[in-house]
Backbone as JSON, one array per atom type, in Angstrom:
{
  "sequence": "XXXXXXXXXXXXXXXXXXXXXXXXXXXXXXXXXXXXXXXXXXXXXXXXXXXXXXXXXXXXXXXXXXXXXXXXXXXXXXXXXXXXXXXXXXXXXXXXXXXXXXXXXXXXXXXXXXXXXXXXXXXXXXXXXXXXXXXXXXXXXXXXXXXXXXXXXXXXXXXXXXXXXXXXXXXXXXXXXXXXXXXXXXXXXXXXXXXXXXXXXXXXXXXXXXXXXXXXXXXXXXXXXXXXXXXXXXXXXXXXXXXXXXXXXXXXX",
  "N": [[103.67, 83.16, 120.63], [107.25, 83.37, 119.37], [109.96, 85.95, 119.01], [111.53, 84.6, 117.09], [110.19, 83.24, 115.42], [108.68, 85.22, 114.38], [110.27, 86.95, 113.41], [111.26, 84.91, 111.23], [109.31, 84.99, 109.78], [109.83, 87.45, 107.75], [110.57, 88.36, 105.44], [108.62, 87.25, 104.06], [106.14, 88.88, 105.26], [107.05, 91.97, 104.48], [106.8, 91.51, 101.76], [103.96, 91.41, 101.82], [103.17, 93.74, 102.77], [104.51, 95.83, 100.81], [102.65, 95.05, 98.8], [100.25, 95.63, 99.29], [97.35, 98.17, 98.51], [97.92, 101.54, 98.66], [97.01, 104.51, 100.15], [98.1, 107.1, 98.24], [97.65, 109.75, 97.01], [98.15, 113.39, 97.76], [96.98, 115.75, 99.81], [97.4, 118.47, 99.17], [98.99, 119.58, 96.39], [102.18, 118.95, 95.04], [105.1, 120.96, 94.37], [108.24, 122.23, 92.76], [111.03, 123.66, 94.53], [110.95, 127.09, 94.74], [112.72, 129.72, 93.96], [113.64, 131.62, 95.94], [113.1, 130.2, 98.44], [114.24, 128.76, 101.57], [116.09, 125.43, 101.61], [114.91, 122.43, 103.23], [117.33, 120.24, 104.67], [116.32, 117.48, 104.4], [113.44, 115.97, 102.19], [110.22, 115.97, 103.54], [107.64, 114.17, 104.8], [104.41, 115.41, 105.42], [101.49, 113.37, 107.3], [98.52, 111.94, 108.0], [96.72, 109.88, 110.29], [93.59, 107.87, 110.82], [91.67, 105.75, 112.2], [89.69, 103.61, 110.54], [85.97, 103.27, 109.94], [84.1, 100.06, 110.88], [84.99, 96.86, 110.67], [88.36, 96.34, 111.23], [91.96, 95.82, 111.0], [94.74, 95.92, 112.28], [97.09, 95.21, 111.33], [97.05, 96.54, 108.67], [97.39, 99.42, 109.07], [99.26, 100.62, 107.38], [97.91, 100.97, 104.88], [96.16, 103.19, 105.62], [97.09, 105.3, 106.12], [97.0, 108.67, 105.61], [98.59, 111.09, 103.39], [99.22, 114.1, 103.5], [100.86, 116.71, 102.83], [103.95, 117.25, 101.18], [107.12, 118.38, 101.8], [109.59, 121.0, 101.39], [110.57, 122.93, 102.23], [111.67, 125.93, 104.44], [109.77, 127.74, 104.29], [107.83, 125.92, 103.0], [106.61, 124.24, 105.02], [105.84, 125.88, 106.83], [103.57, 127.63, 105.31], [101.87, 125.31, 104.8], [101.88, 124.05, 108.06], [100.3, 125.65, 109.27], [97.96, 125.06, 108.29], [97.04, 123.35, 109.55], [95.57, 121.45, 112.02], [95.36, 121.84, 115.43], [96.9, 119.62, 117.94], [95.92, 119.68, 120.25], [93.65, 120.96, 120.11], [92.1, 119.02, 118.88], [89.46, 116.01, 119.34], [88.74, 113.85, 117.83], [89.84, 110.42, 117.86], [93.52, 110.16, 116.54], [96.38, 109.77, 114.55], [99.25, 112.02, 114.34], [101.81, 112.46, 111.55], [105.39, 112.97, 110.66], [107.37, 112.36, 108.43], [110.54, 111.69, 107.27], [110.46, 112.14, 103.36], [109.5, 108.67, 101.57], [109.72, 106.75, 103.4], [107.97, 105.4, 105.54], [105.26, 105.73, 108.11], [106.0, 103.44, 109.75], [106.4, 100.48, 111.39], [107.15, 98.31, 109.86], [108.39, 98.96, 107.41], [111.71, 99.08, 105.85], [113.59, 101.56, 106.98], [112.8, 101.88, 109.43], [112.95, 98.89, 110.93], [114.99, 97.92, 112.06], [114.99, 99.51, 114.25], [114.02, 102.48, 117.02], [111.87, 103.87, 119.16], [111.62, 107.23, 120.99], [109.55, 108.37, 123.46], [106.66, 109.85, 124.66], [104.89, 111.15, 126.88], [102.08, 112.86, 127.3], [99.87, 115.16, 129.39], [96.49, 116.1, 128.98], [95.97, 118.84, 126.48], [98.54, 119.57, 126.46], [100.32, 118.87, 124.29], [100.39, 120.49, 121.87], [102.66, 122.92, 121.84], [104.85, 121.23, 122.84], [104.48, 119.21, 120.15], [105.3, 121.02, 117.65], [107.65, 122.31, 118.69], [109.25, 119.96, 118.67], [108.87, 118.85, 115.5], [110.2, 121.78, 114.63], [112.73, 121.02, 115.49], [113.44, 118.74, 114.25], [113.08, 119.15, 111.42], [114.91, 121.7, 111.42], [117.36, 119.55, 112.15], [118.51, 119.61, 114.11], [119.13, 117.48, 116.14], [121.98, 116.08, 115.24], [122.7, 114.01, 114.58], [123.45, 112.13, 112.87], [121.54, 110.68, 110.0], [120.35, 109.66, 111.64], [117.62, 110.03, 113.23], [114.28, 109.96, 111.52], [111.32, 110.33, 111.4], [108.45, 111.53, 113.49], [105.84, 111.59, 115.77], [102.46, 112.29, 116.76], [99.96, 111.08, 118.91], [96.96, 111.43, 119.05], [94.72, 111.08, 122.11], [92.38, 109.92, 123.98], [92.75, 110.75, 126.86], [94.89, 111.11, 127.14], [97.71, 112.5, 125.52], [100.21, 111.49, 123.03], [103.35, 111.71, 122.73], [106.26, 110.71, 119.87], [109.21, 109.93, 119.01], [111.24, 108.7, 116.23], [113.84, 106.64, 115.31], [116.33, 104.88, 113.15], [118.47, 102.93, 114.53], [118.45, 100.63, 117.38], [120.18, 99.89, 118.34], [122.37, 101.32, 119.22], [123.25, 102.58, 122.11], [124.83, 105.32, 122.15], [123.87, 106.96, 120.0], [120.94, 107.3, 120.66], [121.15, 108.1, 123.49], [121.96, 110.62, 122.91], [119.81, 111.47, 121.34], [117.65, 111.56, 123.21], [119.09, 113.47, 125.07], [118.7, 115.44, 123.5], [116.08, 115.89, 122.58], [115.09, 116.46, 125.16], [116.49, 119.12, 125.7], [115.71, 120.32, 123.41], [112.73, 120.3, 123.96], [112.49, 121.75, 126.25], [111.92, 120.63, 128.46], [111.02, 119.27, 132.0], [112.89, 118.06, 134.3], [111.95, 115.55, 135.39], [110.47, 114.99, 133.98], [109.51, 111.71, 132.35], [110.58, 110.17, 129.9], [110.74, 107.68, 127.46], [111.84, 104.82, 126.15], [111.61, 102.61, 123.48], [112.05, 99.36, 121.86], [111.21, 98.52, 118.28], [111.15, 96.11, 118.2], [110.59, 94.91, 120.25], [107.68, 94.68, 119.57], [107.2, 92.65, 118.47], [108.04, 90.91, 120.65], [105.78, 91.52, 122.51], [103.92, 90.13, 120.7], [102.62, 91.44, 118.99], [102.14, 92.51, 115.61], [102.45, 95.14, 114.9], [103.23, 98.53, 115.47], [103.07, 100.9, 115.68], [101.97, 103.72, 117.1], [100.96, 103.97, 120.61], [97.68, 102.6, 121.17], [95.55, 102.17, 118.87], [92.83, 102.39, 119.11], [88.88, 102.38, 119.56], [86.87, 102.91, 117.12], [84.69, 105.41, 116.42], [81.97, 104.91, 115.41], [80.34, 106.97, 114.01], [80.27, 108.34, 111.19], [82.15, 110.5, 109.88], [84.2, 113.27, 108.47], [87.75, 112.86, 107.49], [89.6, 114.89, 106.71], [88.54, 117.19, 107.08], [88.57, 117.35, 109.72], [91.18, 116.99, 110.76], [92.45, 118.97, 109.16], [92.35, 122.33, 107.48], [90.36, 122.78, 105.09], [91.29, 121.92, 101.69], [90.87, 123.8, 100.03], [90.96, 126.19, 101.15], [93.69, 126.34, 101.49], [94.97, 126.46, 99.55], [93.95, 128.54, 98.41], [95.66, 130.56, 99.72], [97.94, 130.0, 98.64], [97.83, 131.02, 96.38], [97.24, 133.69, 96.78], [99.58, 134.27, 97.68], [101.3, 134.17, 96.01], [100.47, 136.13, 94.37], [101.32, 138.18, 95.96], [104.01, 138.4, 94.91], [105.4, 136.72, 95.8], [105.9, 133.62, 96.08], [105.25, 130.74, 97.37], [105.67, 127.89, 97.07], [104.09, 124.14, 97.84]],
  "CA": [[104.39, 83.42, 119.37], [108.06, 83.7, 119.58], [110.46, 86.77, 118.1], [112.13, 83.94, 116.27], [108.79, 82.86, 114.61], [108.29, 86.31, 113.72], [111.35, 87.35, 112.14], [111.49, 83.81, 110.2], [108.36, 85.55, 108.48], [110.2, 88.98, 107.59], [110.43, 88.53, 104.03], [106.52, 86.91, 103.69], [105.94, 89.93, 105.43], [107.62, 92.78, 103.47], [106.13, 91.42, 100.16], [102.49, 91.68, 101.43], [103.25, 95.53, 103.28], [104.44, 96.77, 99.68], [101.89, 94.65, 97.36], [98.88, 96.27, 99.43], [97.23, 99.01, 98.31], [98.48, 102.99, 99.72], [96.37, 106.23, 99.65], [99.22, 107.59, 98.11], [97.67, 111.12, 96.42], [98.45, 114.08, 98.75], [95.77, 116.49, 100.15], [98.07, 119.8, 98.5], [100.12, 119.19, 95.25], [103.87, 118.91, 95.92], [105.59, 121.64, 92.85], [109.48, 122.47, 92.99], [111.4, 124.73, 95.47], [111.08, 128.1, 94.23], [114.21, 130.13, 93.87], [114.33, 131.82, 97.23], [113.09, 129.67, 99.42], [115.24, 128.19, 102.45], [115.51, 124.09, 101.79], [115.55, 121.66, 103.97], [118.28, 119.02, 104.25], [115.32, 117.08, 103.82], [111.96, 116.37, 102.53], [108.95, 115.25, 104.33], [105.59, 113.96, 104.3], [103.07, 115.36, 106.88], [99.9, 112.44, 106.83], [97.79, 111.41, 109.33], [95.85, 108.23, 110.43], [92.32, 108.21, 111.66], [90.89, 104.23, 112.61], [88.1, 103.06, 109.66], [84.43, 102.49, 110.59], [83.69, 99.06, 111.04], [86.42, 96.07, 110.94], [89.86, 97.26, 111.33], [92.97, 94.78, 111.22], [96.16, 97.0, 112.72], [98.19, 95.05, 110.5], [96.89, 97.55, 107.6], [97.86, 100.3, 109.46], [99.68, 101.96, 106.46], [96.7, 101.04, 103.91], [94.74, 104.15, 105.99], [97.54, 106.56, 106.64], [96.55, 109.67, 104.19], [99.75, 112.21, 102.92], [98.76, 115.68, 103.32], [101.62, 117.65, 102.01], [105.16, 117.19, 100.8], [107.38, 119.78, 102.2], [110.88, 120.44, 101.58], [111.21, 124.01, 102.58], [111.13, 126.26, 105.58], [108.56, 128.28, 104.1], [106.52, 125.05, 102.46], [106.6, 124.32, 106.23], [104.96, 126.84, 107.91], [102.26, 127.35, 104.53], [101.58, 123.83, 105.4], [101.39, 123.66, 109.64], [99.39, 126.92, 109.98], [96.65, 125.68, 108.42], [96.8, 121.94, 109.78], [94.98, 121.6, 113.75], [96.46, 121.59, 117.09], [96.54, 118.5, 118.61], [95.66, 119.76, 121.78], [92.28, 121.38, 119.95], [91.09, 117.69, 118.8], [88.62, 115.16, 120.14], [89.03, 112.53, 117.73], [91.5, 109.9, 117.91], [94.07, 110.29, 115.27], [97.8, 110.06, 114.7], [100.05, 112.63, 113.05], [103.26, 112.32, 111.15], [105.7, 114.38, 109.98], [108.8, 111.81, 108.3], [111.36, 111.79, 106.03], [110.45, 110.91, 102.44], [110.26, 107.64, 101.23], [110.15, 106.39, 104.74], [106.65, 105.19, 106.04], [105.61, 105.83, 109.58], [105.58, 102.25, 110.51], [107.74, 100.16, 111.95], [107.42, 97.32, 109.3], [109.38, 99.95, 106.82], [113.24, 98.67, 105.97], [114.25, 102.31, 107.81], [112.76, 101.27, 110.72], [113.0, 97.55, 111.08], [116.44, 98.12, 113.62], [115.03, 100.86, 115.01], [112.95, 102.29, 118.49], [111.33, 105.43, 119.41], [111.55, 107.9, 122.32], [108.32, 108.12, 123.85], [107.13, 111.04, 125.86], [103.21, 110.54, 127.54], [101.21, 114.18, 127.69], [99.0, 115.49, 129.9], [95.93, 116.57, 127.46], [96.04, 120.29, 126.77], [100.35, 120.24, 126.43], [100.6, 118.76, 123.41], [100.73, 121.51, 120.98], [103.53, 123.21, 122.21], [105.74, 120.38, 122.3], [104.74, 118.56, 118.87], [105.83, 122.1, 117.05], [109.06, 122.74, 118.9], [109.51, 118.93, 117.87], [109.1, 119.24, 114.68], [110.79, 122.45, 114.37], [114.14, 120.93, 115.63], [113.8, 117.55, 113.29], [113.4, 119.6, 110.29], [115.83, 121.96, 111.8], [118.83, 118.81, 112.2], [119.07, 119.99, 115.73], [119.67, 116.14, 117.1], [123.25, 115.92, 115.1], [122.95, 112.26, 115.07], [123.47, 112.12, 110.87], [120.7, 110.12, 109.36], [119.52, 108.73, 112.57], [116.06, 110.51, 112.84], [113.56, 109.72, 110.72], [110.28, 110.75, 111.92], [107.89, 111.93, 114.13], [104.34, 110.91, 115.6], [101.33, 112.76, 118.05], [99.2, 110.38, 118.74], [95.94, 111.99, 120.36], [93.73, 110.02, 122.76], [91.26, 110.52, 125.38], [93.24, 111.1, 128.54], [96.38, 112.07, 127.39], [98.73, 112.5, 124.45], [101.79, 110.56, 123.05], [104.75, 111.98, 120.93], [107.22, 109.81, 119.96], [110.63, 110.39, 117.53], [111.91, 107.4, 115.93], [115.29, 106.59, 114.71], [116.94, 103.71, 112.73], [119.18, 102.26, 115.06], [118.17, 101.01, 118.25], [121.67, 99.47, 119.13], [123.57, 102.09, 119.17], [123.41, 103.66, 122.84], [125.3, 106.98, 122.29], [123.06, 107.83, 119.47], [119.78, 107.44, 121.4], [121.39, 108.93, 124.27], [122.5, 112.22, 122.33], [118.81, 111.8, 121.19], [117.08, 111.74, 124.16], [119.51, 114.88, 125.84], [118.91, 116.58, 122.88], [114.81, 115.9, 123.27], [115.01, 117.14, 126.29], [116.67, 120.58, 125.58], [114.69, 121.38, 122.39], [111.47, 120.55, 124.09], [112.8, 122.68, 127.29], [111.43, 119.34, 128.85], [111.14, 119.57, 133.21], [113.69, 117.09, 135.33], [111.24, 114.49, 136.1], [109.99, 114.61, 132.95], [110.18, 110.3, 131.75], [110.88, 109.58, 128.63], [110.84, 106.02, 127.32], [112.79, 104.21, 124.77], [110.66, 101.34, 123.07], [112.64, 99.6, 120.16], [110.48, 98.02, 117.65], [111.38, 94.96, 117.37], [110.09, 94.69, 121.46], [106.6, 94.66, 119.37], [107.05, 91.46, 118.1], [107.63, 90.35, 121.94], [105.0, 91.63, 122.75], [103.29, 89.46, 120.12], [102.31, 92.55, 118.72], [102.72, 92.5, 114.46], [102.74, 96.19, 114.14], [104.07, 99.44, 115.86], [102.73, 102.66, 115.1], [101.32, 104.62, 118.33], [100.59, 103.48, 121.69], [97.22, 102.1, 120.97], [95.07, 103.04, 118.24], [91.35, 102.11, 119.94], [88.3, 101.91, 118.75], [85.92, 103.93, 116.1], [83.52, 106.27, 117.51], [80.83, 104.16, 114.88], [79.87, 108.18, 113.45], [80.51, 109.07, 109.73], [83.24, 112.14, 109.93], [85.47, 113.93, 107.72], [88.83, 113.17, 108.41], [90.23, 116.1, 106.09], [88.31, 118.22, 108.28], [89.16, 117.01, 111.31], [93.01, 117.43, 111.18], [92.98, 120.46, 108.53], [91.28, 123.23, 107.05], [89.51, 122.52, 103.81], [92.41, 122.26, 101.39], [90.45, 124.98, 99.3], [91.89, 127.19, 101.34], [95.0, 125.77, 101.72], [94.97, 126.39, 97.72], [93.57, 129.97, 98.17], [96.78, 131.2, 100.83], [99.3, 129.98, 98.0], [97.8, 131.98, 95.29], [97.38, 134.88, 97.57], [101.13, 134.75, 98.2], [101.94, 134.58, 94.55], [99.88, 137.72, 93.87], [102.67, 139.32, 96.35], [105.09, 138.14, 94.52], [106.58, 135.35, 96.6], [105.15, 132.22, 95.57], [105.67, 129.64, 98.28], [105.48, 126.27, 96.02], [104.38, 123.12, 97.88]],
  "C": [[105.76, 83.97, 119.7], [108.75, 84.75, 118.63], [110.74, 85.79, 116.86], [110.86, 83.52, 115.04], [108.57, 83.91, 113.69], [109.51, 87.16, 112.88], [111.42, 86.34, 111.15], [110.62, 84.91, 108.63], [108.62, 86.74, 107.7], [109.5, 89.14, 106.09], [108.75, 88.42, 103.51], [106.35, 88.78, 103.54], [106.02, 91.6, 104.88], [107.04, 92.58, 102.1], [104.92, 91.87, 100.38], [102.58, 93.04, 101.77], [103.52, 95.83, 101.94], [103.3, 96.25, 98.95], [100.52, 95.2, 97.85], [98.74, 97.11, 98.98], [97.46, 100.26, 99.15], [97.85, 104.1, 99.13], [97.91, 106.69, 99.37], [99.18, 109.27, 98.03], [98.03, 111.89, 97.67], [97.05, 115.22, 98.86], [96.21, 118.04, 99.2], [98.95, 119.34, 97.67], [101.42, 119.93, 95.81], [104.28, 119.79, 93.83], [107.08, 121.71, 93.55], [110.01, 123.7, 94.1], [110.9, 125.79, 94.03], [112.25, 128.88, 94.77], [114.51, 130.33, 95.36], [114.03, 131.5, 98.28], [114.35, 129.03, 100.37], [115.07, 126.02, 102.25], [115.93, 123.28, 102.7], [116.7, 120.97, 103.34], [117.42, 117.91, 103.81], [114.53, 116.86, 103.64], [111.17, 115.46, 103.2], [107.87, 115.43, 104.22], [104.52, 114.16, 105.6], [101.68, 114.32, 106.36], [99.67, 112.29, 107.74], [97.22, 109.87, 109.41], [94.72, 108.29, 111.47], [91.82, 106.22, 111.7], [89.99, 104.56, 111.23], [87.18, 103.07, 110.24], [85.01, 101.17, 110.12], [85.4, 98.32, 111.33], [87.45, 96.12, 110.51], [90.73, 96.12, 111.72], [94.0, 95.74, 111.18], [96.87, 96.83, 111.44], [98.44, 95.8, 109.09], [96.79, 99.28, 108.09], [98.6, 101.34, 107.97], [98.9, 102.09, 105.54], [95.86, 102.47, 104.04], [95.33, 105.37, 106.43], [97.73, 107.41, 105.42], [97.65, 110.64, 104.57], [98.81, 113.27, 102.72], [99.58, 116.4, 102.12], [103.01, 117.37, 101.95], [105.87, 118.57, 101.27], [109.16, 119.82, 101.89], [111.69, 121.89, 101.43], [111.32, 125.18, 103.64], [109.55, 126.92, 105.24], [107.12, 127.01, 103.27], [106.06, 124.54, 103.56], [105.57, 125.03, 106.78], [103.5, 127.6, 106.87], [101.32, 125.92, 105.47], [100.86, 123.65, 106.71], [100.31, 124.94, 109.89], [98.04, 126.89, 109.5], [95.82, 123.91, 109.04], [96.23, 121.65, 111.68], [95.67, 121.17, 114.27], [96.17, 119.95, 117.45], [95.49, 118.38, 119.87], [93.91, 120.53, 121.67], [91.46, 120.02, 119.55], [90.72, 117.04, 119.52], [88.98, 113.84, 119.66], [90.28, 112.27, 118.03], [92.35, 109.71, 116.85], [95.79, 110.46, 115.27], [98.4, 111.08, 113.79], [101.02, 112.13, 113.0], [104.07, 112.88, 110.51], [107.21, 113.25, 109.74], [109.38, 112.16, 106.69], [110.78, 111.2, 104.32], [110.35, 109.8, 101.95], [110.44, 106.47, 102.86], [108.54, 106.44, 105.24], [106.4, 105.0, 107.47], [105.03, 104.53, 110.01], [106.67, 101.51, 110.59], [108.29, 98.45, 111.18], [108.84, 97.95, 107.4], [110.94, 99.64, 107.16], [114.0, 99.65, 106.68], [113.75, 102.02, 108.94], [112.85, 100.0, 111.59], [113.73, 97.83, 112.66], [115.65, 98.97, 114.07], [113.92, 101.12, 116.18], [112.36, 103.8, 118.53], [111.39, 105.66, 121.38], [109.82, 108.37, 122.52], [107.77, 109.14, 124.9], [105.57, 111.35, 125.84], [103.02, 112.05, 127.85], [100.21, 114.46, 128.47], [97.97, 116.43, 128.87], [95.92, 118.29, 127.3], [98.12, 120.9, 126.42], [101.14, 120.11, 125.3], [101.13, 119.63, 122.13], [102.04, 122.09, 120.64], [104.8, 122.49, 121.69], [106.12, 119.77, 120.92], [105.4, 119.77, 118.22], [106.87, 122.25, 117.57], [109.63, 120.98, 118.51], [109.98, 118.69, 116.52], [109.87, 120.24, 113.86], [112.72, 122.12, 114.55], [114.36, 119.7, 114.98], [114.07, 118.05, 112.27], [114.74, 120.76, 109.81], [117.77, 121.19, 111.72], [119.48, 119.34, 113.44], [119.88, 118.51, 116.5], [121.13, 115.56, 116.33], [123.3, 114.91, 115.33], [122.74, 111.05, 113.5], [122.16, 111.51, 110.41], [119.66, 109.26, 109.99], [117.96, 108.86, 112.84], [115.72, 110.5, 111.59], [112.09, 110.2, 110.87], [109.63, 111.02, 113.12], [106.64, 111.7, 114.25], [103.74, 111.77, 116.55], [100.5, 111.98, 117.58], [98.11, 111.06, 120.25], [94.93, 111.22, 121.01], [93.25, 110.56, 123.73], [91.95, 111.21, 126.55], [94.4, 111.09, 128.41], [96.92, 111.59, 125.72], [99.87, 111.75, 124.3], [102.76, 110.84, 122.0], [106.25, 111.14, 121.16], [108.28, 110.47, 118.38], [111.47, 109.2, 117.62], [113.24, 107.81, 115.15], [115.48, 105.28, 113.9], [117.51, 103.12, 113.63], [118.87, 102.41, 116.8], [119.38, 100.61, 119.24], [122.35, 100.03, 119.91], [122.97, 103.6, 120.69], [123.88, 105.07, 122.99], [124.54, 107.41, 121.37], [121.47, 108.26, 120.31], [119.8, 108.01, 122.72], [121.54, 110.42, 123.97], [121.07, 112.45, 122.0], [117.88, 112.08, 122.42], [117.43, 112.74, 125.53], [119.0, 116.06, 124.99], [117.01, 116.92, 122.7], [114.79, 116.9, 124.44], [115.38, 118.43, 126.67], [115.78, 120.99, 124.34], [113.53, 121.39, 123.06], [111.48, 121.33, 125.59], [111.6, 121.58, 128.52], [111.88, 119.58, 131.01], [112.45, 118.12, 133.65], [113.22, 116.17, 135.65], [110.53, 114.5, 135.19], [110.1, 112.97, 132.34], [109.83, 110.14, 130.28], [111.05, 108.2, 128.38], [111.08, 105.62, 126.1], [111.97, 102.91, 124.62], [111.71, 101.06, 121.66], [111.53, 98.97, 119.52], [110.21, 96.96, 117.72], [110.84, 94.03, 119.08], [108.31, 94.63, 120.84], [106.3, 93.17, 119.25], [107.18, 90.89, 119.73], [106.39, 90.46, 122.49], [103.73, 91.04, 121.85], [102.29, 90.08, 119.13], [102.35, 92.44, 117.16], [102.64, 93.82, 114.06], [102.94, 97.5, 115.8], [103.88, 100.82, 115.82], [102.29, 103.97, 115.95], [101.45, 103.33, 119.19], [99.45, 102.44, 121.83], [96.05, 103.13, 120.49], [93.38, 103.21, 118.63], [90.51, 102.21, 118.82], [87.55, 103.1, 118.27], [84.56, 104.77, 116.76], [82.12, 105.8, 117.02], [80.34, 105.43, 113.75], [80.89, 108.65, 112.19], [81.31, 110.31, 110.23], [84.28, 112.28, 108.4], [87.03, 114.1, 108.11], [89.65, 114.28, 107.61], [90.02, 117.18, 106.81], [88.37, 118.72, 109.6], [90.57, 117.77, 111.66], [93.66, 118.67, 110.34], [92.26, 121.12, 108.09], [91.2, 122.63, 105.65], [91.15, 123.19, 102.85], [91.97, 123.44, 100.29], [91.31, 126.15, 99.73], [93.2, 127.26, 101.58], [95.77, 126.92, 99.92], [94.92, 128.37, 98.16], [94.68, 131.05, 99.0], [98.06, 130.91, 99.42], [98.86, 130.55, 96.91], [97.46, 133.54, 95.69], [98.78, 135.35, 97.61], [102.02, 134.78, 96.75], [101.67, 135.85, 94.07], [101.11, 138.88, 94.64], [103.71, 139.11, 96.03], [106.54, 137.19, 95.32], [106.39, 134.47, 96.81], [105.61, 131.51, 96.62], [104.91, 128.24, 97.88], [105.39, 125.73, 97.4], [104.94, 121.93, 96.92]]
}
């Protein structure tokens, strides 16, 4: 199957990705800033993606990726991650995501079409660390590279971890260079650390029709809870933001 084959089909393509169906609801209702919160520049959707039982076609990859929480403030932030699991404490296999708005973590998505990700392979156990100072410098606007980041992925697997930070544009060498120095100082990253630039559109070479992790494998066959898996019971999620209203400092998702 050639690229050319596979871009002919873009458009096909694009009609059936929006006309499928999308868990859309969110695990925590999304309400307005409240006055004195800090806001981001902008908001984002933490969701995850756990494989189906039984038969699984990649190409519905966004059909199965579930929105946790809308966030679009430092403090709806850190409500949010403190009560959502480590990476580096899970077994199953499961991707997180933490992107912009409006912006779906897949690489059939009109913000990502052009675009590639930096790629950075974990030893299991190191993950944690990194995805959070990650995250902290996307939502931050640490990589100064205007509108170029877009999201963020941990993808956890048996024998090692994979975080990746995508961009729009995979053309454009000085941005993905400024991204991948500036990787490398927020995540206080070693010298022989490799990083790897994948653009998207190298999926389709690879004969590949979708993009989303490394490789998502297969179902463990066993009934689970994936709410429970990747977060605490949003009961209590619920029961920490009316706690914090009682002290008089409401922290709205």
């Amino acid at each position: 199957m050639s690229v050319e084959s596979n871009n002919k089909n873009n458009t096909e393509k694009d009609a059936d990705f929006d006309q499928k169906p999308q868990i859309l609801q969110l695990f925590v209702p999304s309400n307005p800033l409240h006055s004195d919160e800090h806001a981001l520049e902008h908001s984002y959707i933490f969701s995850y993606f756990m494989r189906p039982q039984g038969k699984f076609d990649p190409e519905d990859y966004a059909i199965f990726v579930q929105p946790v929480a809308r966030i679009s403030s430092v403090e709806q932030f850190w409500l949010i991650y403190r009560f959502i699991k480590r990476p580096s404490d899970l077994t199953e296999k499961v991707d997180f995501h933490l992107f912009k708005e409006g912006i779906k973590p897949v690489w059939e998505d009109p913000a990502n079409r052009n675009g590639g990700k930096w790629i950075l392979r974990l030893k299991k156990g190191l993950s944690s660390r990194i995805w959070e100072n990650l995250l902290l410098a996307m939502i931050g606007e640490q990589f100064l590279v205007g509108g170029e980041v877009v999201g963020a992925v941990c993808s956890v697997r048996n024998q090692e971890d994979i975080i990746s930070l995508w961009n729009r544009s995979s053309d454009s060498a000085p941005v993905t260079n400024r991204i991948r120095e500036t990787l490398r100082r927020v995540l206080n990253l070693p010298s022989n650390a490799i990083l790897e630039y994948k653009r998207h559109d190298d999926c389709l070479k690879d004969q590949r029709s979708y993009c989303h992790s490394t490789s998502i494998g297969g179902g463990s066959g066993e009934e689970v809870n994936n709410q429970t898996i990747i977060m605490e019971k949003v009961e209590e999620v619920e029961e920490a933001i009316l706690e914090e209203e009682g002290e008089g400092g409401k922290q709205q998702i």
